[in-house]
N, C-alpha and C positions, 0 to 999 in steps of 0.2 A: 581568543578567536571564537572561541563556541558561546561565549556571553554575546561577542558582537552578532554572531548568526541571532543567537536567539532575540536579542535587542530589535533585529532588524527585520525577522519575521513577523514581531509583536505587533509593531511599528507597521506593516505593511497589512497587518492584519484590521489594525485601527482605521487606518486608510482605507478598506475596504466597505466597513461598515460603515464609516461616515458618507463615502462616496452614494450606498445602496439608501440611507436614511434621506438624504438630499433628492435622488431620483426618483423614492419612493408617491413623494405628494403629485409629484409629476403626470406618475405612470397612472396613478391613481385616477388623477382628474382625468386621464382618457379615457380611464374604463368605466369612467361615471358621467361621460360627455353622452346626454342623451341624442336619439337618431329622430328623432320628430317627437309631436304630439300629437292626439288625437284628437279629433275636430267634429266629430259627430263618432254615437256610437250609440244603439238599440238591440236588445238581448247577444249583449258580445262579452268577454272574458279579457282582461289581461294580466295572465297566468292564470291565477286560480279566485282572480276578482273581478266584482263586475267593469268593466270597463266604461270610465266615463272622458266625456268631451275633457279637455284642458288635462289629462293625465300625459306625462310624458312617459314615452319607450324607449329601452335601454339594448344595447346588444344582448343575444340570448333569449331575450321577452315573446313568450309565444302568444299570440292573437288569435280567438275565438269566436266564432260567429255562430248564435242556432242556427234552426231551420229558416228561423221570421228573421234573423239576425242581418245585421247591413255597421260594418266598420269604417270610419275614412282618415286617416293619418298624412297628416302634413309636416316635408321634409323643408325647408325655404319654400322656392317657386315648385318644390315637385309634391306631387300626392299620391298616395298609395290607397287601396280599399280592398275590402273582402266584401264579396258577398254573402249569400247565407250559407250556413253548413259547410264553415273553411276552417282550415287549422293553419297558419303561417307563423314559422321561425325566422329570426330579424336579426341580421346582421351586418357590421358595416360593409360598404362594396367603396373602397378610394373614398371619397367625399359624397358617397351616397348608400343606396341600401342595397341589401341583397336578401330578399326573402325565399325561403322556401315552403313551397307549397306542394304537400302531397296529396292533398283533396279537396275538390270544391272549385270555387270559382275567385281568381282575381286580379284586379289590375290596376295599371298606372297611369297617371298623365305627369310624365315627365320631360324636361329639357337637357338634348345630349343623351350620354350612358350611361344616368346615374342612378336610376333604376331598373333591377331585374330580380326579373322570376324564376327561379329554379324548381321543376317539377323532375320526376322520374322516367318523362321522356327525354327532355333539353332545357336550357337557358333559355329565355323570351328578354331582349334589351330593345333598344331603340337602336336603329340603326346606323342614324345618324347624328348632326348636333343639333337638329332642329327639334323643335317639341314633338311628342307624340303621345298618342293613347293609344293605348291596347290592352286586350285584355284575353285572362289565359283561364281556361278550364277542364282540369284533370277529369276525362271520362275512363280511365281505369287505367291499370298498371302498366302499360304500356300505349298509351294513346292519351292525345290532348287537342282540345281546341282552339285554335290560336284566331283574333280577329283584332282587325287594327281598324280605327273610327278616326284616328288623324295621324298624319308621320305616316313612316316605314319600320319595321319591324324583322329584327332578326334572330333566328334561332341557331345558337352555339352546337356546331356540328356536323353547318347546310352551310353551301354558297345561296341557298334558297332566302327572298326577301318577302315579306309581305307587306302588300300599300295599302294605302288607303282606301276603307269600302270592302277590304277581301277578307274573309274569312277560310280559315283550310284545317281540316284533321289531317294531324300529324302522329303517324305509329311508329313507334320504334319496332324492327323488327332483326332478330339475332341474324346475324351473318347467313347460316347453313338451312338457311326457311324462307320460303317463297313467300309472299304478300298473300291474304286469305281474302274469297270475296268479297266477305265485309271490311276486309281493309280498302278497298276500291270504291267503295259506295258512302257519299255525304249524305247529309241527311234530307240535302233534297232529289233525292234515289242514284243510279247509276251515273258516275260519273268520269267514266275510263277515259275521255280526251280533255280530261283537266288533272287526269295525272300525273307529278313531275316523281318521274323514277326516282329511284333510291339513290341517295349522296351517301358513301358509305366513309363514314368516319371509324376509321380505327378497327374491330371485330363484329359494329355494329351499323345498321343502314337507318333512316329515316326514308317513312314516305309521307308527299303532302298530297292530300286531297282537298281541291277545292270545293266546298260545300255550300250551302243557301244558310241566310241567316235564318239560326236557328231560334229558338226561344230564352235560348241562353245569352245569346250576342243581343240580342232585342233589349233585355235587361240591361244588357255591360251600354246601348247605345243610351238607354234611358241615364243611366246613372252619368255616362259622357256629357249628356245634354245639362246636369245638372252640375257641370266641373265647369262645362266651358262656357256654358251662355245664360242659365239660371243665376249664376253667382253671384250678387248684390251684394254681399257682405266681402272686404278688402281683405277679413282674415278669414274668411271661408277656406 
Protein backbone atom coordinates (compact mmCIF):
# COMPACT_ATOMS: atom_id res chain seq x y z
CA UNK A 1 0.00 0.00 0.00
CA UNK A 2 2.73 2.58 0.89
CA UNK A 3 4.61 1.55 -2.68
CA UNK A 4 1.17 2.21 -4.22
CA UNK A 5 0.84 5.82 -2.45
CA UNK A 6 4.33 6.59 -3.29
CA UNK A 7 3.93 5.20 -7.12
CA UNK A 8 1.03 7.29 -7.28
CA UNK A 9 2.26 10.59 -5.84
CA UNK A 10 5.42 10.14 -8.27
CA UNK A 11 3.00 9.81 -11.06
CA UNK A 12 1.07 12.79 -10.10
CA UNK A 13 4.04 14.48 -9.63
CA UNK A 14 5.05 13.75 -13.42
CA UNK A 15 1.85 15.02 -14.29
CA UNK A 16 2.45 18.14 -12.93
CA UNK A 17 5.37 19.04 -14.49
CA UNK A 18 4.51 18.00 -17.78
CA UNK A 19 1.10 19.84 -17.55
CA UNK A 20 3.45 23.29 -16.16
CA UNK A 21 6.07 22.57 -19.29
CA UNK A 22 3.02 22.48 -21.89
CA UNK A 23 1.51 25.79 -20.47
CA UNK A 24 4.70 27.22 -20.14
CA UNK A 25 5.35 28.36 -24.20
CA UNK A 26 1.79 29.68 -23.79
CA UNK A 27 2.04 31.87 -20.96
CA UNK A 28 5.23 32.93 -22.37
CA UNK A 29 4.03 34.15 -25.73
CA UNK A 30 1.56 36.45 -23.67
CA UNK A 31 3.99 37.97 -21.80
CA UNK A 32 6.19 38.69 -24.90
CA UNK A 33 2.89 39.80 -26.91
CA UNK A 34 3.94 43.38 -27.57
CA UNK A 35 1.27 46.41 -26.71
CA UNK A 36 2.10 48.51 -29.94
CA UNK A 37 4.99 50.07 -31.62
CA UNK A 38 6.37 53.23 -32.02
CA UNK A 39 5.83 55.45 -34.90
CA UNK A 40 7.63 58.47 -34.50
CA UNK A 41 9.95 59.31 -31.67
CA UNK A 42 12.77 62.47 -31.17
CA UNK A 43 15.00 62.83 -28.05
CA UNK A 44 12.65 59.90 -26.17
CA UNK A 45 14.07 56.75 -24.13
CA UNK A 46 12.63 53.17 -24.20
CA UNK A 47 13.88 52.20 -20.95
CA UNK A 48 17.22 53.08 -20.82
CA UNK A 49 17.56 53.30 -24.96
CA UNK A 50 17.03 55.74 -27.41
CA UNK A 51 13.88 55.03 -28.66
CA UNK A 52 13.35 54.71 -32.22
CA UNK A 53 10.28 54.67 -34.83
CA UNK A 54 9.40 50.72 -35.74
CA UNK A 55 10.65 49.62 -31.95
CA UNK A 56 7.89 47.60 -30.30
CA UNK A 57 6.74 48.03 -26.44
CA UNK A 58 6.24 45.50 -24.15
CA UNK A 59 4.12 45.55 -20.74
CA UNK A 60 6.29 47.04 -18.00
CA UNK A 61 8.40 49.38 -20.82
CA UNK A 62 8.82 52.78 -19.39
CA UNK A 63 8.61 55.75 -22.05
CA UNK A 64 10.69 58.89 -21.90
CA UNK A 65 10.59 62.14 -23.38
CA UNK A 66 13.20 65.25 -22.94
CA UNK A 67 12.43 68.59 -22.60
CA UNK A 68 12.43 68.97 -26.84
CA UNK A 69 11.32 65.35 -26.64
CA UNK A 70 7.75 64.29 -28.59
CA UNK A 71 6.85 60.06 -28.53
CA UNK A 72 3.70 58.57 -30.65
CA UNK A 73 2.98 54.85 -30.21
CA UNK A 74 0.47 52.93 -32.29
CA UNK A 75 -1.86 50.22 -30.59
CA UNK A 76 -4.08 48.91 -34.08
CA UNK A 77 -6.63 51.87 -34.85
CA UNK A 78 -5.65 53.48 -31.36
CA UNK A 79 -2.58 55.94 -30.50
CA UNK A 80 -0.98 56.98 -27.58
CA UNK A 81 1.99 60.05 -27.29
CA UNK A 82 3.84 61.81 -24.77
CA UNK A 83 4.79 65.04 -24.97
CA UNK A 84 7.99 66.55 -23.80
CA UNK A 85 9.33 65.95 -20.22
CA UNK A 86 7.01 62.57 -19.54
CA UNK A 87 7.70 59.60 -17.99
CA UNK A 88 4.83 56.88 -18.76
CA UNK A 89 4.68 53.04 -17.57
CA UNK A 90 2.75 50.71 -20.01
CA UNK A 91 0.64 48.22 -19.29
CA UNK A 92 -2.12 45.99 -20.65
CA UNK A 93 -5.68 47.48 -19.88
CA UNK A 94 -8.31 44.16 -21.56
CA UNK A 95 -7.24 44.45 -25.17
CA UNK A 96 -5.79 47.75 -24.84
CA UNK A 97 -3.30 49.88 -22.78
CA UNK A 98 -3.05 51.40 -19.67
CA UNK A 99 -0.35 53.90 -18.89
CA UNK A 100 0.71 55.61 -16.04
CA UNK A 101 1.63 58.91 -15.98
CA UNK A 102 3.12 60.87 -13.08
CA UNK A 103 4.56 63.95 -14.87
CA UNK A 104 4.37 65.78 -18.02
CA UNK A 105 2.03 65.71 -20.49
CA UNK A 106 -0.05 62.93 -22.50
CA UNK A 107 -2.58 61.69 -24.62
CA UNK A 108 -4.70 59.43 -26.83
CA UNK A 109 -6.70 59.14 -29.93
CA UNK A 110 -8.60 56.21 -29.21
CA UNK A 111 -11.73 54.03 -30.22
CA UNK A 112 -14.00 52.89 -27.24
CA UNK A 113 -12.07 52.26 -23.63
CA UNK A 114 -9.13 50.99 -24.81
CA UNK A 115 -6.98 53.66 -23.71
CA UNK A 116 -6.35 55.27 -20.45
CA UNK A 117 -4.33 57.33 -18.35
CA UNK A 118 -3.68 56.98 -14.99
CA UNK A 119 -2.02 59.99 -13.15
CA UNK A 120 -2.12 60.54 -9.22
CA UNK A 121 -5.16 62.50 -9.26
CA UNK A 122 -7.66 60.04 -11.44
CA UNK A 123 -8.00 57.62 -14.58
CA UNK A 124 -8.63 59.85 -17.98
CA UNK A 125 -10.63 57.04 -20.52
CA UNK A 126 -12.95 57.77 -23.25
CA UNK A 127 -16.30 57.68 -22.31
CA UNK A 128 -17.71 56.15 -24.62
CA UNK A 129 -17.38 53.67 -27.88
CA UNK A 130 -17.03 56.33 -30.19
CA UNK A 131 -13.44 57.66 -30.97
CA UNK A 132 -11.86 60.26 -28.93
CA UNK A 133 -8.83 62.43 -28.20
CA UNK A 134 -7.84 63.77 -25.21
CA UNK A 135 -5.27 64.69 -23.62
CA UNK A 136 -3.99 64.74 -19.84
CA UNK A 137 -1.39 66.97 -17.98
CA UNK A 138 -0.07 66.40 -14.41
CA UNK A 139 0.52 70.07 -12.95
CA UNK A 140 1.49 68.61 -9.56
CA UNK A 141 0.72 66.21 -7.01
CA UNK A 142 -2.57 66.66 -6.69
CA UNK A 143 -3.96 68.44 -9.64
CA UNK A 144 -4.25 67.71 -13.50
CA UNK A 145 -5.35 69.08 -16.77
CA UNK A 146 -7.75 67.35 -18.57
CA UNK A 147 -8.87 68.48 -22.28
CA UNK A 148 -10.86 66.62 -24.87
CA UNK A 149 -10.29 67.87 -28.77
CA UNK A 150 -12.89 64.97 -29.97
CA UNK A 151 -15.31 62.41 -28.12
CA UNK A 152 -16.12 62.62 -24.42
CA UNK A 153 -14.00 62.11 -21.70
CA UNK A 154 -14.21 60.44 -18.33
CA UNK A 155 -12.48 60.60 -15.18
CA UNK A 156 -12.60 57.32 -12.81
CA UNK A 157 -14.08 58.71 -9.45
CA UNK A 158 -16.51 61.69 -11.03
CA UNK A 159 -20.06 61.21 -12.53
CA UNK A 160 -18.24 64.27 -14.21
CA UNK A 161 -17.80 64.13 -18.22
CA UNK A 162 -15.89 66.11 -20.35
CA UNK A 163 -16.91 67.02 -24.31
CA UNK A 164 -15.51 68.19 -26.88
CA UNK A 165 -13.70 71.77 -27.08
CA UNK A 166 -13.60 71.69 -22.81
CA UNK A 167 -10.79 71.86 -21.06
CA UNK A 168 -11.01 71.59 -16.85
CA UNK A 169 -8.39 71.42 -13.79
CA UNK A 170 -9.09 68.69 -11.92
CA UNK A 171 -7.64 68.78 -7.89
CA UNK A 172 -7.92 66.01 -5.81
CA UNK A 173 -8.53 67.14 -2.62
CA UNK A 174 -8.45 65.01 1.04
CA UNK A 175 -11.92 64.63 2.48
CA UNK A 176 -11.27 66.91 5.92
CA UNK A 177 -9.93 70.23 3.55
CA UNK A 178 -11.73 72.86 1.89
CA UNK A 179 -10.90 73.67 -1.80
CA UNK A 180 -8.02 76.60 -1.69
CA UNK A 181 -8.44 79.83 -3.95
CA UNK A 182 -6.17 78.63 -6.29
CA UNK A 183 -8.01 75.52 -6.58
CA UNK A 184 -11.13 77.79 -7.83
CA UNK A 185 -9.19 79.69 -10.50
CA UNK A 186 -8.17 78.31 -14.48
CA UNK A 187 -5.87 79.80 -15.95
CA UNK A 188 -7.96 81.96 -17.70
CA UNK A 189 -8.36 83.79 -14.06
CA UNK A 190 -11.54 83.41 -11.70
CA UNK A 191 -13.67 81.06 -12.53
CA UNK A 192 -16.35 80.28 -9.52
CA UNK A 193 -19.54 79.72 -11.89
CA UNK A 194 -17.87 77.06 -13.86
CA UNK A 195 -17.28 75.24 -10.75
CA UNK A 196 -18.72 71.61 -10.55
CA UNK A 197 -18.43 70.85 -6.70
CA UNK A 198 -16.78 68.02 -5.28
CA UNK A 199 -17.87 64.24 -6.25
CA UNK A 200 -16.48 62.61 -3.28
CA UNK A 201 -15.49 59.22 -4.06
CA UNK A 202 -14.49 57.14 -1.22
CA UNK A 203 -12.20 59.52 1.69
CA UNK A 204 -11.37 61.61 -1.16
CA UNK A 205 -13.22 64.61 -3.39
CA UNK A 206 -12.36 65.92 -6.93
CA UNK A 207 -12.82 69.34 -8.06
CA UNK A 208 -13.34 70.46 -11.86
CA UNK A 209 -12.47 73.69 -13.06
CA UNK A 210 -13.41 74.79 -16.19
CA UNK A 211 -10.33 76.75 -17.54
CA UNK A 212 -9.35 78.65 -21.16
CA UNK A 213 -7.04 76.69 -23.32
CA UNK A 214 -4.02 76.91 -22.13
CA UNK A 215 -0.61 76.68 -23.86
CA UNK A 216 -0.47 73.20 -22.97
CA UNK A 217 -3.88 72.19 -24.65
CA UNK A 218 -2.77 74.49 -27.75
CA UNK A 219 0.15 71.95 -28.07
CA UNK A 220 -2.04 68.51 -27.30
CA UNK A 221 -4.70 70.55 -30.24
CA UNK A 222 -1.63 70.82 -32.56
CA UNK A 223 -0.44 67.37 -32.14
CA UNK A 224 -4.56 66.25 -32.59
CA UNK A 225 -4.39 68.19 -35.93
CA UNK A 226 -1.52 66.03 -36.93
CA UNK A 227 -3.48 62.45 -35.81
CA UNK A 228 -6.56 63.43 -37.46
CA UNK A 229 -6.32 65.41 -40.52
CA UNK A 230 -2.35 65.85 -41.31
CA UNK A 231 -1.94 62.04 -41.63
CA UNK A 232 -1.14 60.93 -45.23
CA UNK A 233 0.70 58.05 -44.37
CA UNK A 234 -2.02 54.76 -43.77
CA UNK A 235 0.64 53.51 -41.12
CA UNK A 236 1.05 56.76 -39.60
Amino acid sequence: MRLFGRSAARSLLVALLVSSLVDAPSLAAAADKPLGSIVLAHSALLGNMEAVAGADVYPGDVLRTNTDGLLRLKMGENQFYLAQGTTATLSPQGNGLHARVESGTAGFSAVGQQVEIETPVATVRPAGNERAFGQVTVTGPNQMVVAAYQGTLAVEGSDQTINAGQSYQVTLVADNMSPSPQDLEGYGGKQENNVIRPYKPGKKKLLFVLILLGSTAIAGFYVFHQFSVSCSDPDC
